[in-house]
C-alpha positions in Angstrom: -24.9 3.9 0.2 -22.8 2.2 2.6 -25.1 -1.0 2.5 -24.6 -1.2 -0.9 -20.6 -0.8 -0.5 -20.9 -3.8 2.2 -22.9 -5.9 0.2 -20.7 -5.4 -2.7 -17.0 -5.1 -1.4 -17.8 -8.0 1.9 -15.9 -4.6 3.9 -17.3 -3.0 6.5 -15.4 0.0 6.8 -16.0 3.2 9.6 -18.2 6.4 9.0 -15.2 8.3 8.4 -13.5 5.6 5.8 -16.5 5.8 4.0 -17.3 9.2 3.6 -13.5 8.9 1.7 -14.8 6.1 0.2 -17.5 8.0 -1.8 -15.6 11.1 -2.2 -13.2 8.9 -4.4 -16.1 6.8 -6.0 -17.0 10.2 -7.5 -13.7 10.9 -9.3 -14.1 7.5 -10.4 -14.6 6.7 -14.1 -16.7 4.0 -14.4 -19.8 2.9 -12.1 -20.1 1.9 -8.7 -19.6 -1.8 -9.3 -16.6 -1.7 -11.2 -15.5 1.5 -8.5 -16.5 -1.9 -5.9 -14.2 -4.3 -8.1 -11.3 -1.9 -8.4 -11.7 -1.4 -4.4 -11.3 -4.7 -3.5 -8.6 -5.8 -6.2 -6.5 -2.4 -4.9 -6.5 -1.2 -8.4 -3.9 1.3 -8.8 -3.7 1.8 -5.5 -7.0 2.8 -4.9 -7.8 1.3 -1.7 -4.4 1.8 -0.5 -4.3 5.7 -1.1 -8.1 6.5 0.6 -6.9 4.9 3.8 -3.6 5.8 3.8 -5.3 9.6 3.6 -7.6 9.1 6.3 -4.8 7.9 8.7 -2.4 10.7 8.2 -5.8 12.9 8.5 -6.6 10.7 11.8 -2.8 10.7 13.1 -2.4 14.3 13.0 -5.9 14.9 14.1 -5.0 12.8 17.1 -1.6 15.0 17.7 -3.4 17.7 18.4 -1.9 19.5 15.4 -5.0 19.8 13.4 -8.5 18.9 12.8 -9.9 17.6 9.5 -12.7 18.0 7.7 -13.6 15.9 4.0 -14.8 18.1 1.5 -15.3 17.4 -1.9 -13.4 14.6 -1.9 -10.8 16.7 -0.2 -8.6 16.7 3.5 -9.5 20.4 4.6 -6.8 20.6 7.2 -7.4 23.5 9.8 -4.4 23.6 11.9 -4.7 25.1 15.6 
């Protein structure tokens, strides 16, 4: 739950960030508070790689090249 992330993380990150957010959480191998811990430290790149996939998803969304839509954890890029 998003509460939960905010509680645990002190970020309060959008709807769509989020739903990323919890797509990544379940590939994650361990549970949600050391998924939290590993956010916030930028383990690996964690952090880092779910936003920067949401803003190439938003940026070409915003183009008008494409539309996006996160599925299993997954950009499903329909282009127009």
């Amino acid at each position: 739950m998003i509460h939960e992330f905010e509680k645990l993380t002190g970020f309060h990150p959008t709807t769509d960030l989020y739903k990323a957010i919890e797509h990544a959480y379940m590939d994650f191998d361990g549970d949600k508070v050391e998924f939290c811990k590993a956010y916030v430290e930028n383990r690996d790149n964690l952090a880092s790689r779910i936003a920067r996939a949401v803003d190439e998803a938003d940026r070409r969304f915003d183009c008008g090249l494409m539309s996006y839509e996160l599925i299993n954890g997954e950009l499903r890029q329909y282009i127009h």
